[in-house]
N, C-alpha and C positions, 0 to 999 in steps of 0.2 A: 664119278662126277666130272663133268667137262671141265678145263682150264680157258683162263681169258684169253691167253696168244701164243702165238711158237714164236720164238726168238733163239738165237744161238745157244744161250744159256738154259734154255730148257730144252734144248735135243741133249747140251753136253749132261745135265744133270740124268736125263732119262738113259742115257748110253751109260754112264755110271750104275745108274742103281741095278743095269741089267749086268753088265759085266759083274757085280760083286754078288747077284747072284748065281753067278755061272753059266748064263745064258748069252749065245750071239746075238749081239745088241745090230741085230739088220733092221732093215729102214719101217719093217712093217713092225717089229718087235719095237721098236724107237715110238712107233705113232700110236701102239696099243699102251706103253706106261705113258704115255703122255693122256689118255683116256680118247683116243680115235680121233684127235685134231691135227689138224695142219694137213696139207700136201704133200704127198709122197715126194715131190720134184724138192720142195723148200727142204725137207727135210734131209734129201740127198745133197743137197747143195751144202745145208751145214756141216753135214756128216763130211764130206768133201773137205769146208775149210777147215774142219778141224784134222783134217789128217788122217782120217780114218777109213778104210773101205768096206762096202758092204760085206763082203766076204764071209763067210762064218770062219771064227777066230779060237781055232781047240786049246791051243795053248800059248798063253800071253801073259807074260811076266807081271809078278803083281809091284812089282816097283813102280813101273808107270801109272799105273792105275791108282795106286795110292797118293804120286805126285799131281797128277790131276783132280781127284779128291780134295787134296788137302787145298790146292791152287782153288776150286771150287767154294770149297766150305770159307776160304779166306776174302774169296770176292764177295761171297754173299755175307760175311759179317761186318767188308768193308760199306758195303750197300745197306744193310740196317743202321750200323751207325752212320751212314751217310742220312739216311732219314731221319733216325732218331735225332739228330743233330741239329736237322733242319727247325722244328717249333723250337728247342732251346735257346737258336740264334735270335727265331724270329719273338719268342719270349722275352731276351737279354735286350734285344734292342729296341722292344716296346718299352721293358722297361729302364731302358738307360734315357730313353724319349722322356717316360713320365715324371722320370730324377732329374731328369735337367729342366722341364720346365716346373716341377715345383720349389727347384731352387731358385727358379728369375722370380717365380711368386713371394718366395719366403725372402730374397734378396730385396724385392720391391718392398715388402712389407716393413722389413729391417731400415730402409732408406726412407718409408715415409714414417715410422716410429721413433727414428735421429731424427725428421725433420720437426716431428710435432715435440717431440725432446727440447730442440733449441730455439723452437714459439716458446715451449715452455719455462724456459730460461729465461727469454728475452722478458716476456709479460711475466715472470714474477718481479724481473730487477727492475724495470716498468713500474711493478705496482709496490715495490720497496724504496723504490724514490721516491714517488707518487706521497708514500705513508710517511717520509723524512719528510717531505717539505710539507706534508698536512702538518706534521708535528713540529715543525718549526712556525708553519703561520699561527696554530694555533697558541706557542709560547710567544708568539711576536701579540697574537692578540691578549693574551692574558697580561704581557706586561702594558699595552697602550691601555687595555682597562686598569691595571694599577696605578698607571699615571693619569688616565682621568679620573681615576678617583680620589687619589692625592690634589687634583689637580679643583675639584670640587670640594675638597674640604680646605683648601686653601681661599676661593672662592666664597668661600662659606663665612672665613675669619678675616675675610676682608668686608665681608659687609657687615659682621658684628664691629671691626676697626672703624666701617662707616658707620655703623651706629654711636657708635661710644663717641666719635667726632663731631656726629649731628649732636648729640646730648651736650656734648661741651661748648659748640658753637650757642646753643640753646639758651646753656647757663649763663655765656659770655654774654649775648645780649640781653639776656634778661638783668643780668647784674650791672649793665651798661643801660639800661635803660630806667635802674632802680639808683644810680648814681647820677643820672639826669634828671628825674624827679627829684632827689633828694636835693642838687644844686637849685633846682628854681626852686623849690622849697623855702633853701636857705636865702635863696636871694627876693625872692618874697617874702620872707619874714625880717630881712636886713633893710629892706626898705619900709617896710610899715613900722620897724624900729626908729629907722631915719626920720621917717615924718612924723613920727608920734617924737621923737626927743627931740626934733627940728624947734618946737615951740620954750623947748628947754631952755634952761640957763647958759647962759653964754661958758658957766664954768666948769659946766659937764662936756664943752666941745672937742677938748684932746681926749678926755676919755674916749670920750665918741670915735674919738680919728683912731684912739690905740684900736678899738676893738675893731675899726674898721681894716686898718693893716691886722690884725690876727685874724679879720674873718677872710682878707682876700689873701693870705698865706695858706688859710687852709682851702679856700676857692682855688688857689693855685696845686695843692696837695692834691685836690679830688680832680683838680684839670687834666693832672699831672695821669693821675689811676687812671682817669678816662682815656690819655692817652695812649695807657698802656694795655685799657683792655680794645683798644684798635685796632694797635701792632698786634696782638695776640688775636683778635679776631682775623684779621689778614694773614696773619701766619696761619692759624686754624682752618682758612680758606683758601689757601696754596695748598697745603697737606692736602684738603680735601679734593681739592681739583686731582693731584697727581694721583691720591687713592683708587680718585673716578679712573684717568687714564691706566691705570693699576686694572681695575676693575675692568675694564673695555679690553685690555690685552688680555687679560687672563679669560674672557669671555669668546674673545674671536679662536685663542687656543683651543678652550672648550669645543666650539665650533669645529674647527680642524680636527681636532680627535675625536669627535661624534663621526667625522668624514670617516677618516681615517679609519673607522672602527666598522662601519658600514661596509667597506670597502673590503675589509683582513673578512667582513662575516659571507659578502658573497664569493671572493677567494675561495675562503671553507668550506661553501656550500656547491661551487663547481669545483674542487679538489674531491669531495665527498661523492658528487655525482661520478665524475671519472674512476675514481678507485671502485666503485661498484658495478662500472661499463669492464674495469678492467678484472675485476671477480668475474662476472657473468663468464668473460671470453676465455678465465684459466679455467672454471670450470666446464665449458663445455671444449676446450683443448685437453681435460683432463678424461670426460668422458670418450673423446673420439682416442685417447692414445690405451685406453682401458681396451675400448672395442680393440683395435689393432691388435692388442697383447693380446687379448682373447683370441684371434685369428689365427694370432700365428701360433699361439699353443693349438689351435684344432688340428692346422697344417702341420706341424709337429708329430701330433699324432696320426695323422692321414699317412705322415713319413716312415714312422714308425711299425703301421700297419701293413703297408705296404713293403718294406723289408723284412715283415717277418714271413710275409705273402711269396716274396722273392726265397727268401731261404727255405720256405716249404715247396718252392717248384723248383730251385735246385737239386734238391734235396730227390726231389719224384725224379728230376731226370738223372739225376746220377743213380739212382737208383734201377730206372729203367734203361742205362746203358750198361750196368753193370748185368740186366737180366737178357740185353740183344746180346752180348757179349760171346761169341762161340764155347762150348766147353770145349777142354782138348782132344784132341781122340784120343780113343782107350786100342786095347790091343785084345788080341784074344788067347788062345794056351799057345798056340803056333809061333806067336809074334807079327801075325797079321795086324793089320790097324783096322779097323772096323770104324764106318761112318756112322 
């Protein structure tokens, strides 16, 4: 079978194998183990630089022969592991390429899963204020409705206080007006006394005067009541007045804490909106940092796969360096080395 080229190394290998059969390795014996390539000329030229001449060679120490041999067989297993070598490097440094950028990957991944970590932080302590000061307006509002509602049963006994006031003002006059009828009463009936005893005896006249001083001592007595139930209606109608003013404050307060109370309700109802803008955003910060972790476990195990990939192609090349690997030469009964 013909060989691809003549080069140094196969005239020296083919001058080898004919010397160790014991034949003159001449230029035409050189071109027949080669399988009839090359040019007798190249051929002679190599034979040349190696040192050698045509000549036929009866007897030629096998020393040398054997150091060219062994110089042979050593270049040529330097030359396989030179190849074999070659895919392992260019293996090792595809894969050193692929380990480095899947660590900027798994790097990036790690830097944007701290970043969405410390959104995460931020918008829960965000929505942990958020829930303190809900739960503060909402105690601010349960005490302002405590005190509007004390503040309407106060309200409340201040108009039964005005009632009971109207009732007495009521009775006052009515009992002031039932003491003015009774005086003209009296004093219609002191007069038709008068002129009915007018025609009387002259000696009934100090009677007449006594009972007139006892009846204006007691005209004086009931003048006196009447006066007093005045000062007491007057006073009954100061009370009343200030109750009103009483009543008007306590009403414009009411007023204020109806505000006031309006006020704490739309608070809690845009404190209520925001804490639920601020859910929305921890949970969809919470779904994209789940994705992420999901990611980079896949990348994990892409890494994973990938070094067991790498140790089973170490693995084949050390295997197959250990098989380019020359065996040693052996020897034969003489002490020859034998290729």
């Amino acid at each position: 079978m013909a060989r691809g080229g003549v080069n140094k190394a196969v005239v020296q290998a083919a001058r080898l194998a004919i010397l160790a059969r014991g034949e003159n390795p001449s230029i035409d014996a050189v071109r027949i183990e080669m399988g009839n390539t090359g040019s007798k000329t190249t051929i002679h030229r190599y034979l040349k630089e190696l040192g050698v001449t045509t000549e036929p060679v009866t007897t030629e120490p096998s020393e040398p022969i054997d150091d060219e041999l062994l110089a042979l067989v050593s270049r040529l297993a330097q030359r396989l592991k030179e190849q074999a070598q070659a895919p392992i490097d260019q293996a090792l440094e595809q894969f050193e390429s692929q380990r480095k950028t899947l660590e900027a990957q798994l790097e990036e991944a790690r830097e944007a899963n701290t970043e969405l970590h410390q959104q995460y932080e931020i918008q829960s302590l965000a929505l942990t204020q958020e829930s303190e000061a809900l739960h503060e307006t909402r105690a601010i509002l349960q005490a302002e409705q405590t005190r509007n509602a004390g503040l309407t049963q106060a309200l409340a006994d201040f108009e039964l206080r005005l009632q009971d006031k109207d009732e007495q003002i009521r009775s006052l006059e009515e009992k002031h007006l039932h003491a003015r009828d009774a005086l003209e009463h009296y004093r219609n009936a002191v007069k038709e006394q008068r002129e009915q005893e007018h025609s009387r005896h002259e000696s009934q006249v100090q009677q007449l005067q006594m009972e007139l001083r006892q009846a204006q001592q007691s005209a004086l007595v009931r003048q006196d009541e009447i006066t007093q139930l005045h000062r007491d209606n007057e006073r009954l109608l100061t009370e009343n007045r200030g109750t009103l003013r009483e009543l008007s404050l306590m009403q414009e307060q009411l007023k204020q804490s109806n505000s006031r109370q309006d006020q704490l309700l739309e608070q809690v109802t845009r404190f209520d909106g925001e804490r639920t803008l601020l859910q929305e955003r921890l949970r969809v910060a919470l779904l994209e940092s789940q994705s992420l972790k999901q990611n980079v476990d896949e990348q994990s195990q892409i890494n994973k796969a990938l070094e067991i990939e790498l140790t089973k192609v170490q693995a084949e090349l050390e295997t197959n360096t250990r098989l380019s690997e020359p065996a040693p030469p052996t020897t034969d009964g003489g002490g020859t080395q034998l290729s």
